[in-house]
C-alpha positions as CSV (number, residue, x, y, z in Angstrom):
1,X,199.6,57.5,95.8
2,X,199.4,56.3,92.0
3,X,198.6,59.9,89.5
4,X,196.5,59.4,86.4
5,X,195.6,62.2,83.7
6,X,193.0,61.4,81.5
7,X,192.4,62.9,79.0
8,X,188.8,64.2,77.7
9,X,187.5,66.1,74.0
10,X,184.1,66.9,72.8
11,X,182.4,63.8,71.9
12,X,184.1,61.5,74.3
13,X,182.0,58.3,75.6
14,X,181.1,59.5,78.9
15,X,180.7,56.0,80.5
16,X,184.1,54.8,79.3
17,X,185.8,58.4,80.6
18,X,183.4,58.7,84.0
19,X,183.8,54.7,85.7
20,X,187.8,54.6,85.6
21,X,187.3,57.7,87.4
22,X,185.1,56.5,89.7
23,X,186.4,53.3,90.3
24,X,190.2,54.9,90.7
25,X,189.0,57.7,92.8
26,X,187.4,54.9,95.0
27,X,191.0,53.4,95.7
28,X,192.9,56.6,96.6
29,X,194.5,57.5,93.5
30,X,194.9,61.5,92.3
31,X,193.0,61.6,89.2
32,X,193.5,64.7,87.2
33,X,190.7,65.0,84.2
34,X,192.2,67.2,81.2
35,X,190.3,68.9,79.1
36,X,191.9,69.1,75.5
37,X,189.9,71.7,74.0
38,X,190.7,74.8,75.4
39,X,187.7,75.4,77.8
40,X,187.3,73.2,80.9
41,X,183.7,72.0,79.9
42,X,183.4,69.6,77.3
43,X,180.4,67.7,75.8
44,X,180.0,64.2,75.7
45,X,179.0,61.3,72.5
46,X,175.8,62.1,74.4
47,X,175.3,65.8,75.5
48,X,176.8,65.3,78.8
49,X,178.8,68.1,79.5
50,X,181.5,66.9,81.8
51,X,184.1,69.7,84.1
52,X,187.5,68.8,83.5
53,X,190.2,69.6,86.3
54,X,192.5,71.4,84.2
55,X,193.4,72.2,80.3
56,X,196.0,70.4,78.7
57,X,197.8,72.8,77.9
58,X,198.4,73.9,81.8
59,X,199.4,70.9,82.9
60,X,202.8,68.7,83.2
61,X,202.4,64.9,83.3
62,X,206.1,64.1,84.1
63,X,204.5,62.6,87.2
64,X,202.3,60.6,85.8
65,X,201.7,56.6,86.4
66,X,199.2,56.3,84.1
67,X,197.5,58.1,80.9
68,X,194.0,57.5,79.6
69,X,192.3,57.8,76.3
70,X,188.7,57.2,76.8
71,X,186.5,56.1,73.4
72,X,183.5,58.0,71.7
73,X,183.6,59.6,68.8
74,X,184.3,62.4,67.8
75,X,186.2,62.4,70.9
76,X,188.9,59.6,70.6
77,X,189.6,61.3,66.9
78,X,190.2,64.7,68.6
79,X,192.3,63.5,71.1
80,X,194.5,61.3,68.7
81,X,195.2,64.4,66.7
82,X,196.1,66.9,69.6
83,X,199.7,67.3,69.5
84,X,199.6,67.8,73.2
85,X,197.9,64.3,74.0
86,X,199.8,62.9,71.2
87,X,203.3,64.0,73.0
88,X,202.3,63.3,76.4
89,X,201.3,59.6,75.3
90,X,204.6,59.3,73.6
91,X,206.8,60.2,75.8
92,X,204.4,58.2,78.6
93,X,204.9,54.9,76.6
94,X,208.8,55.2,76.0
95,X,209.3,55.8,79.3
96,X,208.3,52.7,80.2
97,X,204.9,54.0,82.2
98,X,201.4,53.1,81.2
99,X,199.3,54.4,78.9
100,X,195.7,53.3,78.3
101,X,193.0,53.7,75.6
102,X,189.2,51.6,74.9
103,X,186.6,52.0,72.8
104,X,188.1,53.9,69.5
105,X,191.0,55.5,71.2
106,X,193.5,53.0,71.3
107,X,193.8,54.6,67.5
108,X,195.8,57.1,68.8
109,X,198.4,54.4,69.7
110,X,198.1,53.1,66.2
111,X,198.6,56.6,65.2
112,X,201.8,56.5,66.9
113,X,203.3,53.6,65.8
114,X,203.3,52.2,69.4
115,X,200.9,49.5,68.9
116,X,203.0,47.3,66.5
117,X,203.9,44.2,67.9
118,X,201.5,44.4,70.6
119,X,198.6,42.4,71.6
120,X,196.0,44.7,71.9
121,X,191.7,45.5,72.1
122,X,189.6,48.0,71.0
123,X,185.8,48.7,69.2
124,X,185.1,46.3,66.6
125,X,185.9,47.6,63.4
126,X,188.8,49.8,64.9
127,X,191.7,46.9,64.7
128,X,192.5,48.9,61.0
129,X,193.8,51.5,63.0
130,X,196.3,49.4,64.9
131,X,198.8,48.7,62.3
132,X,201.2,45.9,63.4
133,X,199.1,44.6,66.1
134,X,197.4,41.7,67.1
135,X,193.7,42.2,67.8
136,X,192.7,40.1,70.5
137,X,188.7,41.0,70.6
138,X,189.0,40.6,74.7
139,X,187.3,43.2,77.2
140,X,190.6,44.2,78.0
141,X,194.1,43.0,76.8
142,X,197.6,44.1,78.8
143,X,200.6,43.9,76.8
144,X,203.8,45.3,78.6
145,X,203.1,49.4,80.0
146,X,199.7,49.3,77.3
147,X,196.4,48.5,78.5
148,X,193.4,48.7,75.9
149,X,189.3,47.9,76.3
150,X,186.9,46.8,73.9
151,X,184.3,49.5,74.6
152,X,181.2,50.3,76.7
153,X,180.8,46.9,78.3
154,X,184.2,46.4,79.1
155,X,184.4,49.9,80.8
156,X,184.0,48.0,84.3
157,X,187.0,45.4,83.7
158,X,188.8,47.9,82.4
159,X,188.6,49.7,85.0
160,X,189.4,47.3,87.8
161,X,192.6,46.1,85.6
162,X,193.9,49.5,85.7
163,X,193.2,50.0,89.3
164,X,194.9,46.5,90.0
165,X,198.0,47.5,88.6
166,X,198.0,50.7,90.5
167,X,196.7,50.0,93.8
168,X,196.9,46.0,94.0
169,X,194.6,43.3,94.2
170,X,193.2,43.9,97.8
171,X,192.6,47.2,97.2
172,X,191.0,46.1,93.8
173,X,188.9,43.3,95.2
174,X,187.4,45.7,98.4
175,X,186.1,48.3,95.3
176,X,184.5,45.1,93.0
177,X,182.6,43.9,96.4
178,X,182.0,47.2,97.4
179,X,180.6,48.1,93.6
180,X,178.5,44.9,93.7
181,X,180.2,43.9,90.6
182,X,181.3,40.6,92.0
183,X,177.4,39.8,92.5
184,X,176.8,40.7,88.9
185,X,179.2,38.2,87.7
186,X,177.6,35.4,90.1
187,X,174.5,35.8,88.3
């Protein structure tokens, strides 16, 4: 079974944090939500206050297959300068395991220096905060172990990218059908 952390702040989008979860929680995979500002409960772009599993700084993501920055701000800003996201997506990313980010947070790979040379996505009128990439302006752009979304729309392709590269395409496919998303796009 695949693990994911993602990671959550005050002022994170709460549909760009909340589907992934649902949609990887729906294919089997243990899905830890962290809390990066010292109290469980955190409150969203839009007041929704959202339980986190654990705080960051109680956890250990050496078993981690994925890491996820949702979007939102302030909440993509907090998280890209907590030294204990920032360190966890580090050592994620030169390890060779994926890390993801949409909306505003793929800044935090920016940030990093992780995003030059790759192909990557995020909010229009974010790509200045990816030095050294290419901005691609897609829902969602893979480029090797890094996996960014454009924002609030893309949140469902997202999503179902991350959970394909997790759990497979079967697994993926049963969740769109099941989700009626697959009806959506026939429309």
């Amino acid at each position: 079974m695949a693990k994911v952390y993602e990671f959550l702040s005050n002022g994170t989008e709460e549909v760009e944090a909340l589907i992934p979860v649902d949609v990887l929680r729906r294919a089997g995979v243990d899905l830890v939500l962290v809390s990066a500002t010292g109290e469980k409960t955190i409150t969203s772009a839009h007041g929704v206050r959202i339980e986190a599993d654990a705080l960051i700084e109680d956890i250990d993501t050496s078993d981690a297959d994925l890491l996820m920055i949702p979007g939102g701000l302030p909440g993509a800003e907090n998280l890209c300068n907590h030294p204990l996201v920032r360190e966890a997506i580090k050592r994620q990313y030169d390890s060779g395991r994926l890390v993801s980010a949409i909306c505003a947070g793929p800044m935090i790979f920016g940030s990093l220096g992780i995003a030059d040379g790759k192909r990557c996505t995020c909010y229009p009128g974010f790509e200045g905060h990816l030095p050294g990439a290419t901005y691609t302006a897609e829902l969602v752009t893979v480029d090797g172990n890094m996996v960014t979304g454009e924002g609030p729309a893309a949140t469902f392709p997202y999503a179902y990218t991350l959970c394909e590269m997790l759990c497979g395409k079967a697994t993926t496919e049963a969740i769109r059908e099941g989700m009626m998303f697959n009806h959506l796009m026939k429309r």
